[in-house]
N, CA and C of each residue as an Amber inpcrd file, in Angstrom:
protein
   342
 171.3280000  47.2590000 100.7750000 170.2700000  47.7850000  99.9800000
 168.9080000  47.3440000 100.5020000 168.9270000  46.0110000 100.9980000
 167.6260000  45.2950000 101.5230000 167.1600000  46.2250000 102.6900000
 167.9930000  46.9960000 103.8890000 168.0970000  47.7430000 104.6360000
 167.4540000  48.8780000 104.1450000 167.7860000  49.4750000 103.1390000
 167.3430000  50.8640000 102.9110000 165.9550000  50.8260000 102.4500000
 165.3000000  49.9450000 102.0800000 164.5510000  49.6650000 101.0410000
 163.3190000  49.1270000 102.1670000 163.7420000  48.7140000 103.0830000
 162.4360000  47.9780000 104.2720000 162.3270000  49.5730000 104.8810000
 163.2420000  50.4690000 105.6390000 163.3970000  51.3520000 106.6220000
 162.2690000  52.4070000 105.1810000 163.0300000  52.2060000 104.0110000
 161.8310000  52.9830000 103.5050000 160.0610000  52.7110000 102.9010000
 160.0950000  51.6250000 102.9360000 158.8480000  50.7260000 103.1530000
 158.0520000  51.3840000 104.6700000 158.9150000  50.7760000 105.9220000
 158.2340000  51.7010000 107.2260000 157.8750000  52.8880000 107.4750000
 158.7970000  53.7280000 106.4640000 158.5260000  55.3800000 106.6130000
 157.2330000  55.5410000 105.8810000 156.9530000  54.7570000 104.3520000
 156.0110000  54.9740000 103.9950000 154.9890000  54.8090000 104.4260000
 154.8030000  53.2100000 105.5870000 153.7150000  52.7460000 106.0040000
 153.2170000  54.1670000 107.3250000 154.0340000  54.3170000 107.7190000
 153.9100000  55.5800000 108.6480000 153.1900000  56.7580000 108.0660000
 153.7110000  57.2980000 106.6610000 153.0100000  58.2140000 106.6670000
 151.4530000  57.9540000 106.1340000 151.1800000  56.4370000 105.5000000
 149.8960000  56.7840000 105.0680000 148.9830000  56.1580000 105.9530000
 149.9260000  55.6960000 107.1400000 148.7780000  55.9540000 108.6870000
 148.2070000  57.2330000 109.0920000 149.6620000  58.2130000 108.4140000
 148.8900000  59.5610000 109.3620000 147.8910000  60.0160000 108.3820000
 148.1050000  59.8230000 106.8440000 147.0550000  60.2850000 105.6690000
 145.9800000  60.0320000 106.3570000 145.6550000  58.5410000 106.4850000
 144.3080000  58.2820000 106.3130000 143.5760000  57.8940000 107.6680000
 144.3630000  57.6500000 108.9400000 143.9110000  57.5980000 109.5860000
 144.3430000  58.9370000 111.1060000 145.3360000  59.2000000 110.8020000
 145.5320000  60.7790000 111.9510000 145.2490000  61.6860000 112.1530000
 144.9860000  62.7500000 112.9090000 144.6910000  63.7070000 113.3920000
 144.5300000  64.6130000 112.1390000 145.3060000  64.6720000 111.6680000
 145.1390000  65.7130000 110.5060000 144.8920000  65.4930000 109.0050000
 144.4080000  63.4720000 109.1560000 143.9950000  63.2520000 107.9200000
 142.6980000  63.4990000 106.8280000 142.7740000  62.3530000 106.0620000
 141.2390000  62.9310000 105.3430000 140.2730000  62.5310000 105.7270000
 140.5950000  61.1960000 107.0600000 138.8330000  61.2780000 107.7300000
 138.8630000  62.5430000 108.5130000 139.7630000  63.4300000 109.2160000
 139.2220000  64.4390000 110.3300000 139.1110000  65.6620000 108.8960000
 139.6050000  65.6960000 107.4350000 139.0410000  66.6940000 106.9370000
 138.0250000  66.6470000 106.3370000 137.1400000  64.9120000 105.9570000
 135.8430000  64.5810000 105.3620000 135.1860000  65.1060000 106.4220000
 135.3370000  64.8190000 107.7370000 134.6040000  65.3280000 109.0280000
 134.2010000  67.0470000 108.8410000 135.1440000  67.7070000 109.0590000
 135.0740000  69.0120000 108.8180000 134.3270000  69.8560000 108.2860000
 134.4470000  68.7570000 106.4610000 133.5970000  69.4840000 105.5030000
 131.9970000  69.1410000 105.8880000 131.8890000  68.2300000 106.4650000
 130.5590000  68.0830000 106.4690000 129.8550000  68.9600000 107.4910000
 130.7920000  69.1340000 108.4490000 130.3020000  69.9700000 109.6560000
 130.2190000  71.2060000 109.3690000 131.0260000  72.1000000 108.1810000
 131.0160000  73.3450000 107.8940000 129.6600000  73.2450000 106.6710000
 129.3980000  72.1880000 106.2190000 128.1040000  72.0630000 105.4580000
 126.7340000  71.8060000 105.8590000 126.5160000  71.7740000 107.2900000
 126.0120000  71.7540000 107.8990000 125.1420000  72.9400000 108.6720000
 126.8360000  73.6050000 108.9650000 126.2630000  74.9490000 109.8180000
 126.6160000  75.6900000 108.7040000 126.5740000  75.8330000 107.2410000
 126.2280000  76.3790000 106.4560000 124.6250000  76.7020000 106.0680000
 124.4680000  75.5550000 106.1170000 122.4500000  75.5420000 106.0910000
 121.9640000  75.9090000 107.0260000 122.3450000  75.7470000 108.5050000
 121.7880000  76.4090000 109.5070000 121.5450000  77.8040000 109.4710000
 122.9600000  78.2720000 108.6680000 123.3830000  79.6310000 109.1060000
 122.5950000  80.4380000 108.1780000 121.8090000  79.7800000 107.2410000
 121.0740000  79.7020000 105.9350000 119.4470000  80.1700000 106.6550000
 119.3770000  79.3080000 107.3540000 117.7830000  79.3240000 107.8200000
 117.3280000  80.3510000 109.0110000 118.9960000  80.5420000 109.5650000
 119.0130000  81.8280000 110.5870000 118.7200000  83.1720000 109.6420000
 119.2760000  83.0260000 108.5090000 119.1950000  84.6360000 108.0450000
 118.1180000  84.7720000 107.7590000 117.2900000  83.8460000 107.0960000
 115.8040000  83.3300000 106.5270000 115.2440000  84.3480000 107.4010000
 115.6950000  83.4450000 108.6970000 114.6320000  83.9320000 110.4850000
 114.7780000  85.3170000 110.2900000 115.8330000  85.9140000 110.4440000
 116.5150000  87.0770000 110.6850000 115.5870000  88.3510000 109.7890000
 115.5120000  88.0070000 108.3620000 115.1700000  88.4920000 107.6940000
 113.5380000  88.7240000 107.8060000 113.0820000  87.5320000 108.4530000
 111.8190000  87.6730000 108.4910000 111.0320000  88.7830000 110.0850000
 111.9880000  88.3960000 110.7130000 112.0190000  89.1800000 112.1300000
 111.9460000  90.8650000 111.5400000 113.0840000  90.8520000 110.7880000
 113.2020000  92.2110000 110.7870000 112.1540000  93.0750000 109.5570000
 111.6280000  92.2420000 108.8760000 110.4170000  92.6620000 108.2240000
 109.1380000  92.8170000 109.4460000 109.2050000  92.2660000 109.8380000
 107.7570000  92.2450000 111.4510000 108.0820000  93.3050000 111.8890000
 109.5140000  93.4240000 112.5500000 109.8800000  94.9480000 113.1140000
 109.1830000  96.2240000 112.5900000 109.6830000  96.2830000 111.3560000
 109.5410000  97.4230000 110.3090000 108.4580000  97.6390000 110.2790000
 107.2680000  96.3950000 110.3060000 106.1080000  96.9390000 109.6310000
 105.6350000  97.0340000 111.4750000 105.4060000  96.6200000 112.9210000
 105.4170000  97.4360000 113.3990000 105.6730000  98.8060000 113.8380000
 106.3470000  98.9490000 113.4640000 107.2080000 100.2120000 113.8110000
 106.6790000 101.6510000 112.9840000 105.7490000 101.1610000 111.4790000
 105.1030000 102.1400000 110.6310000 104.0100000 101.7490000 110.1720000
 103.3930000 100.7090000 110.3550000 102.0440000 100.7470000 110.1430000
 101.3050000 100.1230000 111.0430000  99.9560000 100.4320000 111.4860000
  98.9980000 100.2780000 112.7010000  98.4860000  98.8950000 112.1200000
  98.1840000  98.5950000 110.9050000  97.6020000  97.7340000 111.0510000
  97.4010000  96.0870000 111.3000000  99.4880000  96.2670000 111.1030000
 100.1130000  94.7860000 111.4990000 100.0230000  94.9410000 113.4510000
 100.1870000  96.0630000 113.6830000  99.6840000  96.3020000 115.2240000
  98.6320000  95.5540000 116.0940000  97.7930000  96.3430000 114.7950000
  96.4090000  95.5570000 115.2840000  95.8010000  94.2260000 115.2630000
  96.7460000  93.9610000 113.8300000  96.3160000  92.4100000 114.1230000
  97.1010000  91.6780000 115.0150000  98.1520000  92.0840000 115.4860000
  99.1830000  91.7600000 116.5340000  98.3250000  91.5800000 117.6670000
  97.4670000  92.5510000 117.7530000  96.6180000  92.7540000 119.3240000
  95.3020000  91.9670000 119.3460000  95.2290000  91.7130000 118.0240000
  93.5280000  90.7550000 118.1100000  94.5550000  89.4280000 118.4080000
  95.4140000  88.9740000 117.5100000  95.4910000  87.4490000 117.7630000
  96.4840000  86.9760000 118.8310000  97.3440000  88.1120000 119.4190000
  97.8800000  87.3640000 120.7220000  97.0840000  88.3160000 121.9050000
  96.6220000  89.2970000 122.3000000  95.8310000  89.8440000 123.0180000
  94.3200000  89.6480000 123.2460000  93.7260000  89.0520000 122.3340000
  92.3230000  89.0650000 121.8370000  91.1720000  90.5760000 121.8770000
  92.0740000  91.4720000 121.0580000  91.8300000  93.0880000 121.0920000
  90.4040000  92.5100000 120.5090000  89.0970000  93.4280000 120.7240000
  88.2170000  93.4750000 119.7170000  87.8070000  95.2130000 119.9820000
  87.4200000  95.6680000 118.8010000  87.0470000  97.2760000 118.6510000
  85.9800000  97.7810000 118.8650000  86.1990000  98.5910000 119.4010000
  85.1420000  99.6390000 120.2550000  83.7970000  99.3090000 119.5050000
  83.5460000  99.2320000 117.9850000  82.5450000  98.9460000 117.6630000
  81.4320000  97.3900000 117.0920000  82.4490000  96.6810000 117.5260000
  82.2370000  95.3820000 117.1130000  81.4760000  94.4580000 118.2050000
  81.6680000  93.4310000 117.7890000  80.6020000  92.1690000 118.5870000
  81.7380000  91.1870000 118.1630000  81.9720000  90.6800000 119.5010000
  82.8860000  89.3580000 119.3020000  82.2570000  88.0170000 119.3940000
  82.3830000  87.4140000 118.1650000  81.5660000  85.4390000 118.3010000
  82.1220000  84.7770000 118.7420000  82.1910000  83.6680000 119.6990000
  82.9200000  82.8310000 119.6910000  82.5790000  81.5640000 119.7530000
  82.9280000  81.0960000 118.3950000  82.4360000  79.4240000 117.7350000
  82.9940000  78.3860000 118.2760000  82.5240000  77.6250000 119.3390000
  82.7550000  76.5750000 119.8520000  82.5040000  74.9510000 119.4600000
  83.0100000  74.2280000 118.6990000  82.4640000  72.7290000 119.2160000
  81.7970000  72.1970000 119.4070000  80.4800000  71.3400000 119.0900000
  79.4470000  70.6260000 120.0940000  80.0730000  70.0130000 121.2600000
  81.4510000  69.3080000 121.3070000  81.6980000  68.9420000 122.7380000
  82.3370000  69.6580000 123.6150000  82.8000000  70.5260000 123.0270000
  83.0220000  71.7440000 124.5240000  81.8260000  72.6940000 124.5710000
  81.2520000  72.8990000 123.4240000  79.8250000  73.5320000 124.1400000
  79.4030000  73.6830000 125.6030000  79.3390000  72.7770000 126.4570000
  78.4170000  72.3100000 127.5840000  77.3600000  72.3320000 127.4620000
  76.4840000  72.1410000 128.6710000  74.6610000  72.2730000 128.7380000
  74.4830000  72.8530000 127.7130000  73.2830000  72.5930000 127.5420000
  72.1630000  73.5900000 126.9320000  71.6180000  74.7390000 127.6650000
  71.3100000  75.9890000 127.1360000  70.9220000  76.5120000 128.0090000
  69.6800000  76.2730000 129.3800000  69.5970000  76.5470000 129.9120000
  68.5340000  76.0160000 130.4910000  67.9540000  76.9900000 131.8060000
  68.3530000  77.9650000 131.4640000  67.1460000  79.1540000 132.5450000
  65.8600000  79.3380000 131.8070000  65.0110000  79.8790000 132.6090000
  63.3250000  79.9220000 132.3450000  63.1570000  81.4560000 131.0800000
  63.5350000  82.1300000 131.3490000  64.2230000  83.0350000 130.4220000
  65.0060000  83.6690000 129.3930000  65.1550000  82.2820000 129.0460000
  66.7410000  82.4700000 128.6370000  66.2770000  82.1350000 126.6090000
  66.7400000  82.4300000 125.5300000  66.2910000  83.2370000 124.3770000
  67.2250000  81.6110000 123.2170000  67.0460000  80.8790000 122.8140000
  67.9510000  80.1730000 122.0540000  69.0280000  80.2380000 121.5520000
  70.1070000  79.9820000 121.3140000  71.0940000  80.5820000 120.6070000
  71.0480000  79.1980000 119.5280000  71.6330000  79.2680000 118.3620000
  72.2100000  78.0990000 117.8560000  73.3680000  77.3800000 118.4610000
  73.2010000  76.1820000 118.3780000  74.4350000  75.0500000 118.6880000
  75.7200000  75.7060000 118.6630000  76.4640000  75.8260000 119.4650000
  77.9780000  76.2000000 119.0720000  78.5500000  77.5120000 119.1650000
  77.5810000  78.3260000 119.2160000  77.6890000  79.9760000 119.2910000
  77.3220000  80.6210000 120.3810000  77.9150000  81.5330000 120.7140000
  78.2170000  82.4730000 122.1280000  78.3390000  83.2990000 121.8100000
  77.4580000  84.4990000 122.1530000  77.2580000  85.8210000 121.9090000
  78.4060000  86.3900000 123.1550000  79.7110000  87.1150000 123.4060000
  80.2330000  87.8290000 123.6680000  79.7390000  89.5450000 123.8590000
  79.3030000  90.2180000 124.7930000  79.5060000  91.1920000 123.5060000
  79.8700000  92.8830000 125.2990000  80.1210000  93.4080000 125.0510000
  81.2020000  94.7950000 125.8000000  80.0730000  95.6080000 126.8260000
């Protein structure tokens, strides 16, 4: 009886090696869950993206005026009838003007213009 009773003692110790510590236990399925909770939120912030992409699409695709602002702020479009400023810094300014001719501007401002 002492026999049956150790051999089943070992079987047990065996299996709750593989429970808790084997390949297919509950640390590799605590692992799992966290990793599928993980790229759950990712997969979360992709559609976010996704969704937002495909609103940009759309409104290129039918109205001019997300176009246009498309073309002023990565192109630097300005329109046929306008005057472009461009407000600089006192330290990237540079010099002052300094030709014999030349009309004041205020500090910081640069007349651009087509």
């Amino acid at each position: 009886m002492k026999l049956y009773a150790a051999a089943l003692a070992i079987v047990l110790l065996g299996l709750q090696y593989r429970l808790w510590l084997g390949d297919d236990g509950v640390r590799s399925a605590t692992r799992l869950a966290r990793i599928v909770t993980e790229q759950t939120a990712e997969n979360r912030g992709l559609m976010q993206r996704n969704d937002q992409l495909k609103a940009e699409v759309k409104d290129l695709k039918e109205g001019l005026s997300a176009l246009e602002e498309r073309a002023r702020n990565d192109l630097g479009m300005v329109g046929a009838s306008e005057t472009f400023y461009q407000v600089a810094d006192a330290a990237s300014a540079g010099p002052p003007n300094t030709l014999p001719n030349a009309q004041p501007q205020a500090p910081g401002l640069k007349r651009i213009s087509r």
